[in-house]
C-alpha positions as CSV (number, residue, x, y, z in Angstrom):
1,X,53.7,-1.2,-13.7
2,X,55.9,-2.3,-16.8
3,X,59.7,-1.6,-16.5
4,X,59.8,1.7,-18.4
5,X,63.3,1.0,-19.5
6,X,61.6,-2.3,-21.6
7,X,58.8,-0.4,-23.1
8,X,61.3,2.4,-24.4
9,X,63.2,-0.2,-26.3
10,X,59.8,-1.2,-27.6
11,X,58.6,2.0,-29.0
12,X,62.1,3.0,-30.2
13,X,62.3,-0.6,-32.2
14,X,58.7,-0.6,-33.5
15,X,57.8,-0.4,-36.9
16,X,55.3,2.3,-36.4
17,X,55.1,5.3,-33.5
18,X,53.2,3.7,-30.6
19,X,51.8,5.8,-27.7
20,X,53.4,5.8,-24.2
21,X,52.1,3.0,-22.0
22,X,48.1,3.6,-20.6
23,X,47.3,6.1,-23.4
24,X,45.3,3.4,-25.1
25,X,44.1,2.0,-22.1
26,X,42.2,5.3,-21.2
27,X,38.0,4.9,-22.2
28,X,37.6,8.2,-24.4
29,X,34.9,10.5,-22.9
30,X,31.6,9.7,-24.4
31,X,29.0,12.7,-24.5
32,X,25.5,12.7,-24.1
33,X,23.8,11.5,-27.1
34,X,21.9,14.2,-29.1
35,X,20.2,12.2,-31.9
36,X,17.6,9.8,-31.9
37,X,17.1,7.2,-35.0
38,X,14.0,8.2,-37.0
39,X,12.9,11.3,-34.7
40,X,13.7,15.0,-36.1
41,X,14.7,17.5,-33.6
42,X,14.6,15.7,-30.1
43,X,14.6,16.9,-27.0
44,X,18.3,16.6,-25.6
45,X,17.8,16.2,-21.9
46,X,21.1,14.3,-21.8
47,X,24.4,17.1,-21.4
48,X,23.1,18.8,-18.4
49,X,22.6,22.1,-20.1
50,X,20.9,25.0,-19.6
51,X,17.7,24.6,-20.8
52,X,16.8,28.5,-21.0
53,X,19.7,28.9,-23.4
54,X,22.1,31.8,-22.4
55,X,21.9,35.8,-21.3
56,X,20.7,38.1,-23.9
57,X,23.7,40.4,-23.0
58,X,26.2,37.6,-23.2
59,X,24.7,36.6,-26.7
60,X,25.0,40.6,-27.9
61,X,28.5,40.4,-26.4
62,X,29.3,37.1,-28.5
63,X,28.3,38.9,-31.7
64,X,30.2,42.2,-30.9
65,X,33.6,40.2,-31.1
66,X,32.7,38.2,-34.8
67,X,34.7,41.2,-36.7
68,X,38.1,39.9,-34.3
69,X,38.4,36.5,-36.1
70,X,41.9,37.1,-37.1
71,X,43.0,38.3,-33.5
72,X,44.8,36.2,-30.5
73,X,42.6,36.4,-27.6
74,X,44.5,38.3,-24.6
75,X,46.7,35.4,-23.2
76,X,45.7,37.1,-19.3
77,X,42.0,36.9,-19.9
78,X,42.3,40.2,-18.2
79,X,38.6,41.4,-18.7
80,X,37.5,38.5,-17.9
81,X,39.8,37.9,-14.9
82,X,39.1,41.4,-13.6
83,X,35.2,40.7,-13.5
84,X,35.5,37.4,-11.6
85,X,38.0,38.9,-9.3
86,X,35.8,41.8,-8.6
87,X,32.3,39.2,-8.2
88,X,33.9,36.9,-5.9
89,X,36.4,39.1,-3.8
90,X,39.3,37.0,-4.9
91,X,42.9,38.0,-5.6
92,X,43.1,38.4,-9.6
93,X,46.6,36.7,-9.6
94,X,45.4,33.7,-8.2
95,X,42.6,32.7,-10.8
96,X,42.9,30.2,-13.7
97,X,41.4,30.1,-17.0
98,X,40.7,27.0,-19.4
99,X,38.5,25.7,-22.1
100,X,36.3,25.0,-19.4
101,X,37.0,23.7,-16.1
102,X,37.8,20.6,-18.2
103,X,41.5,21.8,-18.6
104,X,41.7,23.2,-15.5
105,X,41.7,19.7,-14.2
106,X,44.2,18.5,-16.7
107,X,46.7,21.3,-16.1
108,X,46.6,20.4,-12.7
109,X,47.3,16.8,-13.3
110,X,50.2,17.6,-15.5
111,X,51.4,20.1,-13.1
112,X,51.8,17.7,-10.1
113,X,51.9,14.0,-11.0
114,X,54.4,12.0,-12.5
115,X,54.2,7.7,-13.3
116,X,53.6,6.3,-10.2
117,X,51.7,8.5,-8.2
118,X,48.1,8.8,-8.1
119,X,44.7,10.8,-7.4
120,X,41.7,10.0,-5.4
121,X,37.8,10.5,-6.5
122,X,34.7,9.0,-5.5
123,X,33.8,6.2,-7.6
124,X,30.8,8.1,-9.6
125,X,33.3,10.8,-10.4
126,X,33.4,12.9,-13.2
127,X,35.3,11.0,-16.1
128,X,37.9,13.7,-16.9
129,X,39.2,14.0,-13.8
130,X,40.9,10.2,-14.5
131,X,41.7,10.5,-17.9
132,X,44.0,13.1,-17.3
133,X,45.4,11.4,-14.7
134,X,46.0,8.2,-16.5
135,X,47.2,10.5,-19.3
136,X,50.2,11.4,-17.2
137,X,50.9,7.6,-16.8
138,X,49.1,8.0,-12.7
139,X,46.9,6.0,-11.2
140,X,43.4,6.8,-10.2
141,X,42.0,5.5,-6.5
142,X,38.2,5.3,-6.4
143,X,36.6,5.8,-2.9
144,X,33.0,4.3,-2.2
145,X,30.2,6.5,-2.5
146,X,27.7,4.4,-0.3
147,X,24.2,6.0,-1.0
148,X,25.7,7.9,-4.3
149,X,27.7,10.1,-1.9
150,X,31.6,11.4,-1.4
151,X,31.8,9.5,2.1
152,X,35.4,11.6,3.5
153,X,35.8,8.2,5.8
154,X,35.7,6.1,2.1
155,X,38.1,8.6,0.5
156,X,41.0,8.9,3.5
157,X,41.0,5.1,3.2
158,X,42.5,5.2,0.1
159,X,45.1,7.8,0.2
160,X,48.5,7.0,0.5
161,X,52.1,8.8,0.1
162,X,51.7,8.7,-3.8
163,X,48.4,10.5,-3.6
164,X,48.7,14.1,-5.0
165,X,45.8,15.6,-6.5
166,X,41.6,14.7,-4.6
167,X,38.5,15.6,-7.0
168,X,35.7,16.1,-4.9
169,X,32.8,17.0,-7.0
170,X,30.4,18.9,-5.2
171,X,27.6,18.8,-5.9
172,X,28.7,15.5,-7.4
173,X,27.9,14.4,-11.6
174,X,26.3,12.2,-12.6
175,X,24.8,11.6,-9.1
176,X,23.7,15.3,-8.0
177,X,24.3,14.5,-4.4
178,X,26.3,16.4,-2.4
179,X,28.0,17.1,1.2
180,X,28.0,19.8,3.7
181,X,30.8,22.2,3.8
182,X,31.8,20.7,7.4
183,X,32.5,17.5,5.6
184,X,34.7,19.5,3.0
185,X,36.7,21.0,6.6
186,X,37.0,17.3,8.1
187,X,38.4,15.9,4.8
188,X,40.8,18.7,4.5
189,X,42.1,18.8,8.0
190,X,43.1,15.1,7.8
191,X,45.0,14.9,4.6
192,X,48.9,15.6,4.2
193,X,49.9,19.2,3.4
194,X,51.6,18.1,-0.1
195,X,47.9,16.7,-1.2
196,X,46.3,19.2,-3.3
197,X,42.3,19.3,-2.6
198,X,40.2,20.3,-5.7
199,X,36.7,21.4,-5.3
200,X,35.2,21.3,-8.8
201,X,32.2,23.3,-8.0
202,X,30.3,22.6,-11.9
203,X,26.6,22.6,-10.2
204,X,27.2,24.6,-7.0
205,X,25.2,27.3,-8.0
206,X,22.3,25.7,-8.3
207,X,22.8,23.9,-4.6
208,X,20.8,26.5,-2.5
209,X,20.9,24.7,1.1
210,X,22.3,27.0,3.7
211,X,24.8,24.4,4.6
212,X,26.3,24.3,1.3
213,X,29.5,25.9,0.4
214,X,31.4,26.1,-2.8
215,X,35.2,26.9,-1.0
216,X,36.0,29.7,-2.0
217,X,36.3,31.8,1.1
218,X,38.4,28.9,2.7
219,X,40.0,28.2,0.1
220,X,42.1,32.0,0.2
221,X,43.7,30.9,3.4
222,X,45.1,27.4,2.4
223,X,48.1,26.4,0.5
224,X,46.5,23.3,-1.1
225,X,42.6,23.7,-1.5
226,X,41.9,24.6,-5.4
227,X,38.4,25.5,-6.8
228,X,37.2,25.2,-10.1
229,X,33.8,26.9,-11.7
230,X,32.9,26.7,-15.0
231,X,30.1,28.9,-17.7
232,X,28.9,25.9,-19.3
233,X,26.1,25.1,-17.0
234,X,24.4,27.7,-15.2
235,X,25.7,30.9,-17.8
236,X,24.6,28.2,-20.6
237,X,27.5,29.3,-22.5
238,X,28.5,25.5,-23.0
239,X,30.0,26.1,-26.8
240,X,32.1,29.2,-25.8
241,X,34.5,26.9,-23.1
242,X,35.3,28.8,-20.6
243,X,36.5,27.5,-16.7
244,X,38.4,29.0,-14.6
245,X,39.8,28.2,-11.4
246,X,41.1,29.5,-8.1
247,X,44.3,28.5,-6.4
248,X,47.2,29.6,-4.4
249,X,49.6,31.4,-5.9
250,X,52.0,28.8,-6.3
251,X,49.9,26.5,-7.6
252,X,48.5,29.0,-10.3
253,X,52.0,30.1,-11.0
254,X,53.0,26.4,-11.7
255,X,49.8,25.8,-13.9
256,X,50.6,28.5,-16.0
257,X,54.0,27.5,-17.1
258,X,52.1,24.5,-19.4
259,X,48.9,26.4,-20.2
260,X,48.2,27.0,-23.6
261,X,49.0,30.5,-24.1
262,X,45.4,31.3,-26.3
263,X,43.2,28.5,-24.4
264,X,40.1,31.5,-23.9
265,X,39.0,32.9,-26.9
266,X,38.2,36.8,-27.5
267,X,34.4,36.4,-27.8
268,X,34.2,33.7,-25.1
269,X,35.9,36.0,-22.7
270,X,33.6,39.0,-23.3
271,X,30.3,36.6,-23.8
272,X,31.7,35.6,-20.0
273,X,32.0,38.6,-18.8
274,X,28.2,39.5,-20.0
275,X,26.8,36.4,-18.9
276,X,28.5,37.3,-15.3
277,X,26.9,40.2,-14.8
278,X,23.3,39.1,-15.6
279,X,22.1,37.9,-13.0
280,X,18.4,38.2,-13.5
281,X,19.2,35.1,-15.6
282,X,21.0,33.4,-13.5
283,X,18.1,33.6,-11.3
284,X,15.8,32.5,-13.2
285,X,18.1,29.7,-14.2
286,X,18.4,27.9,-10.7
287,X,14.2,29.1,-10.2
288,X,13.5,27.0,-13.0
289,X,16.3,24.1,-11.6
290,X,14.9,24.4,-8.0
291,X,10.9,24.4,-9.3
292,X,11.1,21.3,-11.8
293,X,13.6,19.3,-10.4
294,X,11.3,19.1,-7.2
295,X,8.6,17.9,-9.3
296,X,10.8,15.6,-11.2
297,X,12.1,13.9,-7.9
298,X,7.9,13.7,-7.0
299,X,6.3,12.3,-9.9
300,X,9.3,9.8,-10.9
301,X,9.9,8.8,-7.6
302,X,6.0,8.0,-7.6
303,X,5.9,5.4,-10.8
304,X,8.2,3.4,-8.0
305,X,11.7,4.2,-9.4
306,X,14.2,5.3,-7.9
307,X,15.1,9.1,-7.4
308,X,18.8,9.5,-6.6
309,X,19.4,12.3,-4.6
310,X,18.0,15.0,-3.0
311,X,19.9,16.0,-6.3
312,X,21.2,19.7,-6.0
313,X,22.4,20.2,-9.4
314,X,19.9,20.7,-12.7
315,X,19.2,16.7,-13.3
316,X,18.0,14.5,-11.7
317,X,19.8,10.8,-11.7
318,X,16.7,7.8,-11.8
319,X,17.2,4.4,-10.9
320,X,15.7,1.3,-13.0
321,X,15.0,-2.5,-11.7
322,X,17.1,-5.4,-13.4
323,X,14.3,-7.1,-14.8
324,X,14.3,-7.5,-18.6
325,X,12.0,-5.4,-20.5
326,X,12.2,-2.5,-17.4
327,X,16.4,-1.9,-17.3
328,X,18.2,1.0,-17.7
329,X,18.7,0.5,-21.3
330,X,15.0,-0.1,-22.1
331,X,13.7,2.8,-20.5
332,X,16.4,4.6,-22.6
333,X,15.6,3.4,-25.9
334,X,11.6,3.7,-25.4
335,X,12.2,7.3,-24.2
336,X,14.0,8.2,-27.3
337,X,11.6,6.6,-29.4
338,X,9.8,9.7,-28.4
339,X,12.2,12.0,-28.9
340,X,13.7,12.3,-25.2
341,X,17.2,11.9,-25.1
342,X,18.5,11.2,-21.6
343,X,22.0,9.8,-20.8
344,X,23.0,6.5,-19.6
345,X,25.9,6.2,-17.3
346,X,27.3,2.9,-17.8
347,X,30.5,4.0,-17.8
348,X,30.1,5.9,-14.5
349,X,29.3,2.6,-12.7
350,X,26.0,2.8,-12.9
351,X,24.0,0.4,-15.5
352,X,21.0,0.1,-14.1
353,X,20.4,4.4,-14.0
354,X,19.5,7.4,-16.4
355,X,20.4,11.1,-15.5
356,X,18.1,13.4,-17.0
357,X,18.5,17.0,-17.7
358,X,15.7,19.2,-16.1
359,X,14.1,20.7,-19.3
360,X,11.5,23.3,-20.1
361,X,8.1,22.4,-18.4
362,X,6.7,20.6,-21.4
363,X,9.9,18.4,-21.3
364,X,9.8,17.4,-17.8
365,X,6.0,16.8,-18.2
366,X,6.6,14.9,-21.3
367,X,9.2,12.7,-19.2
368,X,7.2,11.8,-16.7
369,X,4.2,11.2,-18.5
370,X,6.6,8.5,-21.2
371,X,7.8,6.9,-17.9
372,X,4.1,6.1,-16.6
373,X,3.8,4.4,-19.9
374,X,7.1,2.4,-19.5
375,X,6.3,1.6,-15.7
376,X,2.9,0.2,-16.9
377,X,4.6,-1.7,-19.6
């Protein structure tokens, strides 16, 4: 690391205002792609979003709020606090809000690490976990994922004394994968007591196998287990950004010193609120997830590529051979030639794959049929 005492002197002599050391080393997220050259209105199968749209109610509840334009949002997100607490048995105090879970994972990283130490995530983690980490001037430790998966073995090899903060997605993007909750245990009994665990749990309500857990019910009796949800993917309320997490109280008392006091806004947190208590579509939500991605996994994995997974999450993450003409990137291009717009994850570690969103049945029909062509070339 460069002698910060040096790089002051640096910036303080410049002859314009340069950014602290690693800002401009940090890859900006790239979203999925939602245009295709020369095809009007494609199908975007590349964000992982909900496909059904949102709740009726959450939409009405959205609407209600347009006459409060020129009002702060309540700084407590106390309707919206009270519901969650009230859903998921948790203690009110202890919960988190942020424009999306996305925040929640940079207020945490600005909460606990300083230049120097570091965080630990599987090596197909999600991207914003280590750009707030190299944001705060910290390094970020990847841990093997043989066979796309968090392996705990891989990820207790790499922590040290300077680790603080482990992002265990899980369900895991952009692989879908995931772990049982024993796993989650044996990981958490064998790290240091000053290491704080965070479970971002973005998928986990579409991960229906009994032996799944999301943490929250071990997470109220630990001092250092933190877990994250968001209503982006399975509320489909995406635009609105709203996350929210749950943590001990010191930890939740900590994050809130830095959080922006107005990070929620008034229609988001009653749209939430809406969306929360609708669960006839949330289940046809993860129906729709469990039914298509099935058949996804089938038919895709029958061209002779390869099907990451079982995935647990709404896409599915498919594997393409090196050979020119049949990469990655070709598949890509010929798909949205026909107005399918899946995501590449070359900047996930993985060049020679494309996660695709499970769409309405048409779509996923459409996707397999366009990858029979490619296959056959």
């Amino acid at each position: 690391m460069p002698d910060s005492r040096d790089t002051s002197l640096d910036r303080a002599g410049a002859k314009r205002p340069l950014p602290k050391p690693g800002i401009m080393d940090i890859h900006a997220y790239v979203p999925g792609k939602a245009q295709a050259e020369g095809v009007e209105n494609p199908v975007k199968l590349s964000a992982n979003e909900n496909i059904l749209g949102s709740s009726e109610h959450a939409r009405a509840a959205y609407l209600a709020h347009t006459g409060d334009l020129q009002m702060y949002p309540d700084s407590r997100t106390t309707i919206l606090r009270t519901a969650i607490a009230e859903r998921f048995r948790l203690e009110p105090e202890r919960l988190i809000f942020g424009c999306g879970s996305d925040e929640v994972f940079a207020l945490l990283n600005q909460t606990f690490l300083e230049p120097g130490d570091n965080i630990v995530q599987g090596e197909y983690g999600f991207a914003a976990f280590a750009i707030g980490a190299r944001a705060c001037q910290a390094e970020v430790k990847l841990a093997k994922e043989p066979g796309y998966r968090i392996d705990v073995d891989e990820i207790l090899k790499v922590v040290d004394d300077r680790t603080r903060l482990i992002f265990l997605a899980n369900p895991g993007n952009p692989t879908g994968t995931w772990i049982p909750f024993s796993e989650v245990l044996r990981l958490h009994a064998a790290l240091p007591p000053s290491v704080v665990l965070v479970l971002d749990g973005a998928y986990s309500e579409f991960a229906t196998d009994p032996a799944f857990q999301d943490g929250l019910d071990f997470a109220r009796g630990t001092d250092n287990v933190v877990v994250t949800h968001t209503f982006s993917k399975l509320h489909g309320l995406a635009a609105l950004r709203v996350g929210w997490g749950y943590a001990p109280p010191e930890i939740a008392t900590a994050v809130d010193r830095i959080r922006l006091p107005f990070n929620t806004s008034i229609a988001g947190q009653h749209a939430a609120v809406a969306a929360l208590a609708d669960e006839d579509f949330q289940k046809r939500s993860i129906e729709h997830v469990e039914r298509w991605r099935a058949f996804l996994a089938q038919q895709i994995g029958g061209l002779g590529l390869e099907v990451v997974g079982p995935s647990a999450t709404n896409f599915v993450l498919v594997g393409f051979p090196k050979t020119p003409g049949k990469t990655a990137a070709d598949a890509d291009d010929f798909l949205s030639r026909r107005g399918l717009l899946t995501r590449r994850v070359l900047n996930y570690g993985l060049p020679d794959h494309l996660r695709v969103t499970i769409g309405l049945d048409e779509h996923n029909r459409a996707v397999v049929e366009a990858l029979a062509e490619f296959v056959k070339g």
